[in-house]
C-alpha positions as CSV (number, residue, x, y, z in Angstrom):
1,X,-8.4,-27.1,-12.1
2,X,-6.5,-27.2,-8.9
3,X,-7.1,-24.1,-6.6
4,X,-5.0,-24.4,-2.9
5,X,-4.4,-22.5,-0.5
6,X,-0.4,-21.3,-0.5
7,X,1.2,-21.4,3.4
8,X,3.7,-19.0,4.1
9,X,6.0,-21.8,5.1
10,X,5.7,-24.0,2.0
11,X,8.9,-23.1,0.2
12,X,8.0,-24.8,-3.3
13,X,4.6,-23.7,-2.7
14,X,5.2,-19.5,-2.2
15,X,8.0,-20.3,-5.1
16,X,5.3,-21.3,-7.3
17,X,3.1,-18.8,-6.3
18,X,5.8,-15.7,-6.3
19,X,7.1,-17.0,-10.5
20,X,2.9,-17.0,-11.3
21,X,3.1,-13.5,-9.8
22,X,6.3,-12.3,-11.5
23,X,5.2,-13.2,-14.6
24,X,2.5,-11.2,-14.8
25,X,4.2,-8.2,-13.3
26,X,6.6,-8.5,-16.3
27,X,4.2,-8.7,-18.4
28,X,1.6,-6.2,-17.6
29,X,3.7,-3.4,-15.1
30,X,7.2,-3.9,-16.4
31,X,8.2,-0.4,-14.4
32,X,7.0,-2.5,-11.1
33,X,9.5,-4.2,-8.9
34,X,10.4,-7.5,-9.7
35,X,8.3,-10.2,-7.3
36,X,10.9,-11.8,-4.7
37,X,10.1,-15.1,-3.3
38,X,11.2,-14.5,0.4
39,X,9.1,-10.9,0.6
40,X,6.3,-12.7,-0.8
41,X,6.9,-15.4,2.3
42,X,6.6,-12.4,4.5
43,X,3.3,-11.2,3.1
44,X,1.9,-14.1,3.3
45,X,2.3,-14.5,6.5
46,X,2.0,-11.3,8.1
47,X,-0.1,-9.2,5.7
48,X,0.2,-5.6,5.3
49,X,-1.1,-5.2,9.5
50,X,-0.8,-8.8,10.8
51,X,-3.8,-10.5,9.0
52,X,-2.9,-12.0,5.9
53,X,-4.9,-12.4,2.5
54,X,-5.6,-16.3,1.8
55,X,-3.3,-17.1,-1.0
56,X,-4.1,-19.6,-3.3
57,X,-2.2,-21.3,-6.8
58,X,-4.3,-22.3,-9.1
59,X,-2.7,-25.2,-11.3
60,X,-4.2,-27.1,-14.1
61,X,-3.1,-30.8,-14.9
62,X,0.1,-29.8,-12.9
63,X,0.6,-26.4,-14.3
64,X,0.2,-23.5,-13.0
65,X,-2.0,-20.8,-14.7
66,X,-3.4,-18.5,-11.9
67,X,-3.2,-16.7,-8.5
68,X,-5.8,-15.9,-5.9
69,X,-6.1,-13.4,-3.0
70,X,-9.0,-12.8,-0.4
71,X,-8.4,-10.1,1.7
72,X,-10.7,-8.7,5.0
73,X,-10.1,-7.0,8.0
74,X,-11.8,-7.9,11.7
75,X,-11.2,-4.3,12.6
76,X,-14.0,-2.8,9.9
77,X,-15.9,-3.2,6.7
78,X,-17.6,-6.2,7.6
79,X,-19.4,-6.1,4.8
80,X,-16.6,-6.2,2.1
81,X,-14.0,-8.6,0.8
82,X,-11.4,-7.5,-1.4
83,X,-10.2,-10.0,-4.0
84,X,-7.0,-10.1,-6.4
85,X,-6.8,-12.3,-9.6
86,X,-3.6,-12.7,-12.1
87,X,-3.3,-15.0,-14.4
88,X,-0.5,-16.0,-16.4
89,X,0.1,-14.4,-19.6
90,X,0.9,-18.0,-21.1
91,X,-2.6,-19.1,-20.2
92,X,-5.1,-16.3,-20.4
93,X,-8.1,-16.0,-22.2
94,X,-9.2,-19.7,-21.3
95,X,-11.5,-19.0,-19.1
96,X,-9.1,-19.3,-16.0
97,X,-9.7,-15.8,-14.4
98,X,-13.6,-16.7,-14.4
99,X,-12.8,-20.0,-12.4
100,X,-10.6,-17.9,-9.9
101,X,-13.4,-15.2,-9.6
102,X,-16.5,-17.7,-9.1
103,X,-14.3,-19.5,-6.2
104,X,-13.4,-16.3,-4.5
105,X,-17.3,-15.1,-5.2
106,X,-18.3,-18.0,-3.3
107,X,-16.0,-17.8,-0.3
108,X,-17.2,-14.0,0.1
109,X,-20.9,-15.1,0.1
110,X,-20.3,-17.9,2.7
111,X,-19.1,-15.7,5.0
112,X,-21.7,-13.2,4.5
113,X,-20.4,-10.4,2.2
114,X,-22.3,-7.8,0.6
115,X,-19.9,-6.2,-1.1
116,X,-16.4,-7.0,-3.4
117,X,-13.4,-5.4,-4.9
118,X,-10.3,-5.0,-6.6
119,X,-7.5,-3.6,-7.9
120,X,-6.2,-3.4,-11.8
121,X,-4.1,-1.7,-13.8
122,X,-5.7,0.2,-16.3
123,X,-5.8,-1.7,-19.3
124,X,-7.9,-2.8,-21.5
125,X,-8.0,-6.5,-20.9
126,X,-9.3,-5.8,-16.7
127,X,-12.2,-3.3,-18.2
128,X,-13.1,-6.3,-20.1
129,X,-13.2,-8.9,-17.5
130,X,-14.6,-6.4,-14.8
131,X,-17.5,-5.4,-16.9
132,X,-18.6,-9.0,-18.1
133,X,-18.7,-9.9,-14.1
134,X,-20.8,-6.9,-13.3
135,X,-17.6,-4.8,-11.3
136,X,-17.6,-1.0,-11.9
137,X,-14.9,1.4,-11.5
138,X,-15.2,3.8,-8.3
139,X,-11.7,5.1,-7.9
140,X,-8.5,5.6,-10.0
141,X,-5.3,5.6,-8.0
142,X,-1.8,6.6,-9.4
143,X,1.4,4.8,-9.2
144,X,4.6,7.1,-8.7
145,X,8.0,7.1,-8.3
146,X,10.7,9.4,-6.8
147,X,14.0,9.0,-8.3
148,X,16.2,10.5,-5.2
149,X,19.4,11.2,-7.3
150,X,17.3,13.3,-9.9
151,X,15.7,15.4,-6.6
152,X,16.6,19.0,-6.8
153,X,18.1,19.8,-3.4
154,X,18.3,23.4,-4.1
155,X,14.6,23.5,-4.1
156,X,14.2,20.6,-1.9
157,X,16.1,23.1,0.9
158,X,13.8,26.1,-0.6
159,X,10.7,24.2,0.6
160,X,11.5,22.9,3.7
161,X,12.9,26.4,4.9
162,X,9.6,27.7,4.1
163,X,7.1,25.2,5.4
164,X,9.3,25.6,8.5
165,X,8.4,29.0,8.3
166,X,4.8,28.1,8.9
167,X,5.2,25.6,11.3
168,X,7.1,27.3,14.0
169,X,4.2,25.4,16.9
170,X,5.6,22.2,16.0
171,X,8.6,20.3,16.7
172,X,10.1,17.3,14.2
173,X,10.6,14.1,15.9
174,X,12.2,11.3,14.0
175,X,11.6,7.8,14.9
176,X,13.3,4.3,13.9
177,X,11.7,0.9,14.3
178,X,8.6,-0.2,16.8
179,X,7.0,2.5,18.7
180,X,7.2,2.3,22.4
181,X,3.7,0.5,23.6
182,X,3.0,3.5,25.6
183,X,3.0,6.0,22.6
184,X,0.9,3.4,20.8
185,X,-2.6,5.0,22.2
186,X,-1.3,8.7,20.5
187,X,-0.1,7.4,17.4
188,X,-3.3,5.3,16.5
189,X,-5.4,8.3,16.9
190,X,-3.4,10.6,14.3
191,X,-2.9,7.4,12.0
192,X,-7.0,7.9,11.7
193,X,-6.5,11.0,9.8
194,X,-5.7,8.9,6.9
195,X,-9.3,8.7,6.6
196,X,-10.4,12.2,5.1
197,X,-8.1,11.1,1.8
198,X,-10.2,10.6,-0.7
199,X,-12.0,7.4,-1.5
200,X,-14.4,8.4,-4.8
201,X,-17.3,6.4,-5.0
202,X,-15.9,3.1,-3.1
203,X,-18.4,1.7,-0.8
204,X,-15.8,1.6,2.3
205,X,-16.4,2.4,5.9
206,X,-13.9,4.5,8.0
207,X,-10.9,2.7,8.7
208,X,-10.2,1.8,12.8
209,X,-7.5,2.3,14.1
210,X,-6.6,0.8,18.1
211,X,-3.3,0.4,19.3
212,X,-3.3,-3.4,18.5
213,X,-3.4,-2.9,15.0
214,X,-0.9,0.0,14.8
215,X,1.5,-2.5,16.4
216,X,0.5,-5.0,14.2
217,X,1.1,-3.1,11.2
218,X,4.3,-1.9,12.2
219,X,5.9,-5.2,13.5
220,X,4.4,-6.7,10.0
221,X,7.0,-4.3,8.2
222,X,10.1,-5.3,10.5
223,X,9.2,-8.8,10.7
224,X,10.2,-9.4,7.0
225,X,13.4,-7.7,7.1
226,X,12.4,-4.2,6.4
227,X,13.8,-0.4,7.8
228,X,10.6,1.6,9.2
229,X,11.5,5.3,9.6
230,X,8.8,7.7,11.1
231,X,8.7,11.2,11.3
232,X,6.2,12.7,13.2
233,X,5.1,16.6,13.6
234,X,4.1,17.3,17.7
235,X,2.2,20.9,18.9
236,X,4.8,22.5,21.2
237,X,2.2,23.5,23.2
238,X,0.1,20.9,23.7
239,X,2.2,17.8,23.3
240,X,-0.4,16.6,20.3
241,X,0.5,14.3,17.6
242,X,-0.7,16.5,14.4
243,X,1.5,14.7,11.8
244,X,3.3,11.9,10.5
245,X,5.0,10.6,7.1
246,X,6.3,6.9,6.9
247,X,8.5,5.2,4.7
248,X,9.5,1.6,4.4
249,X,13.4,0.3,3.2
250,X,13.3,-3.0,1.7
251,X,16.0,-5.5,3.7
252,X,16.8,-7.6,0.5
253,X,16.5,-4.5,-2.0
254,X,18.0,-1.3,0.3
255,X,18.2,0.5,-2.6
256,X,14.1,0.2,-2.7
257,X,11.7,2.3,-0.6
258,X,8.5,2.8,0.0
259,X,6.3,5.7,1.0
260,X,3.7,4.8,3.6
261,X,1.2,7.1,5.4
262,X,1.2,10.5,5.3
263,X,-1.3,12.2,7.1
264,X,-2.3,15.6,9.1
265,X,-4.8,15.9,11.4
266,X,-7.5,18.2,10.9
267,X,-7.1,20.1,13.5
268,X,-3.5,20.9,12.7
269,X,-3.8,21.6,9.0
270,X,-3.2,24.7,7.3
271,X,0.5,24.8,8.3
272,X,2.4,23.3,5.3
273,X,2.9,20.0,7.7
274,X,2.4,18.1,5.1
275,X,5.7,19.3,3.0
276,X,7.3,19.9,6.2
277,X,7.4,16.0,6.6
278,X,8.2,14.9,3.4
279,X,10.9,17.3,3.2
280,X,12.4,16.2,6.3
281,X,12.2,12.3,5.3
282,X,14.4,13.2,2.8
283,X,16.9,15.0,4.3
284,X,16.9,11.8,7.1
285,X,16.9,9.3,4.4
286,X,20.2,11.1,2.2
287,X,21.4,10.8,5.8
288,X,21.1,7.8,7.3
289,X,19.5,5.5,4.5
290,X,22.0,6.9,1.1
291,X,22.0,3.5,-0.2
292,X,18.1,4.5,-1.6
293,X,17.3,5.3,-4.9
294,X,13.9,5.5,-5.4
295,X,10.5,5.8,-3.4
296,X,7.6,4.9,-4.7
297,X,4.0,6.0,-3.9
298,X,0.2,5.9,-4.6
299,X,-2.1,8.5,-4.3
300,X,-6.0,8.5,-5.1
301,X,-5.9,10.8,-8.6
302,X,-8.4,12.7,-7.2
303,X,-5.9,13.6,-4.0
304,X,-5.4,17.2,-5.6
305,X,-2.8,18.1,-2.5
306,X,-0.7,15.4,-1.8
307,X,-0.4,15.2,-5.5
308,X,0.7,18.3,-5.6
309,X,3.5,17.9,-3.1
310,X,4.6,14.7,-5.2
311,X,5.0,16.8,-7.8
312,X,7.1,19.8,-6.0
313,X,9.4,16.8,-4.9
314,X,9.8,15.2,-8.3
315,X,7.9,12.3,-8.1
316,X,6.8,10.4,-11.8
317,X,4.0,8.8,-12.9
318,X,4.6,5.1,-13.5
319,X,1.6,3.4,-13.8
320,X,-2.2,4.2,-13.1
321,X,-4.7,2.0,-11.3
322,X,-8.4,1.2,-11.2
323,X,-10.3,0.3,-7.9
324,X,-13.6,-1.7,-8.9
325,X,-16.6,-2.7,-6.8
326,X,-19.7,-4.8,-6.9
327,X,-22.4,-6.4,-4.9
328,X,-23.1,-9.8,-3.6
């Protein structure tokens, strides 16, 4: 067995690696997006905020069978690598997904890890292989999808007028591309709201936020060709940041999107901010981005209200996902 690490810049190489990954996508999530070799280029070389996962093919005698990711961040959870492991459905069950997971196992423990992960669909053939290697399930995540031409805008209009209703403090403020470096300081501090959404029983630290890796992140997005549109919620009164929603275009699929953050700061909640921004993202994307026909989104299952305002917006459940967790 071959296992190497994929460069960004290898064409053949990120080729390979991308047909590995489409294979299985068609073969386990069928509903998901096909796999694209230039956006997978992009990830691996910027990552979702500017620190990429190590990629590697795994081939045997000249064929390949397998993927590998190893994902950690400098910014927290010291303590935890995350790993990701598909094997092609030509080539499974010989043992190829065990080779993958002792070579990832052992890069995690050189570096000092205490803790690993990963992500699944729920099926039965990753219960299997996560319970043999000791992994238990600590979170279930749902995959959905917002068809925008099946969006009721009657009722779209109903909720907007009324979360607007309830919002009358705050002012909308819509936002294209990078942020301005001296906004970055205010912005990183409401992006750490994300933190009080739910993460079950995962051993995970508090995400960090500085201004570095807010840039990072968003010059990630627009570095592989993609649209970043912001809205933001701001206290008329006190010029605070309380809320934002994000949502990503694809550059080589427009007609793809994908929903991002959305957050409220604590402090701020109890004003329907929450369905104030969505709302609002829609109404700017039927403006300026028409060309979009679906969003798609994950949400912890146990996220009872952001769920909830999925649903009021007509958002479908595609697929649903397992987040598993072990010690080293």
């Amino acid at each position: 067995m071959d296992i190497h690490e994929v460069a960004w810049s290898d064409e053949e190489g990120v080729r390979r690696f991308a047909a590995v990954k489409e294979a299985v996508r068609a073969a386990d999530a069928p509903w998901e997006h096909p796999v694209l070799a230039r956006q997978t280029a992009g990830v691996l070389r910027y990552g979702w905020d500017g620190e990429p996962a190590g990629s590697f093919l795994v081939s045997v005698d000249g064929v390949d069978v397998a993927t590998g990711e190893y994902e950690t961040t400098s910014y927290d959870n010291q303590h935890l690598a995350w790993l990701g492991i598909d094997v092609h459905p030509a080539h499974r069950r010989r043992g190829h997904g065990d080779a993958v997971l002792a070579f990832l196992l052992d890069r995690a423990r050189a570096e000092g890890r205490t803790s690993v992960g990963g992500n699944t669909w729920d099926a039965a053939g990753p219960r299997a292989f996560a319970a043999r290697h000791g992994f238990a399930m600590k979170s279930v995540e749902v995959n959905r999808r917002q068809h925008l031409a099946r969006v009721d805008r009657v009722e779209l209009d109903r909720l907007h007028a009324d979360a607007l209703r309830h919002a009358r403090d705050y002012e909308l403020l819509r936002r294209v591309g990078a942020t301005p470096a001296a906004e970055l300081p205010a912005l990183a501090d409401m992006t750490a709201a994300i933190n009080d959404a739910p993460t079950d029983d995962l051993d995970i630290e508090d995400e960090v936020f500085p201004p570095e890796r807010v840039a990072a992140y968003e010059e990630a997005q627009l570095s592989v060709g993609k649209t970043l549109l912001r809205v933001y919620a701001r206290h008329r009164v006190t010029g605070e940041l309380a809320g934002q929603t994000v949502v990503v275009v694809e550059g080589e699929r427009p007609e793809v999107a994908h929903q991002h953050d959305t957050s409220v700061v604590r402090a701020h909640r109890g004003h329907r901010l929450g369905v104030l921004l969505k709302t609002e993202m829609l109404h700017w994307l039927a403006e300026e981005q028409p060309q979009v026909e679906t969003v798609d989104t994950w949400n912890a299952e146990s996220n009872d209200h952001m769920i909830s305002v999925n649903q009021a917006l007509g958002y479908e459940i595609i697929g649903r996902g397992l987040a598993w967790q072990r010690p080293l």
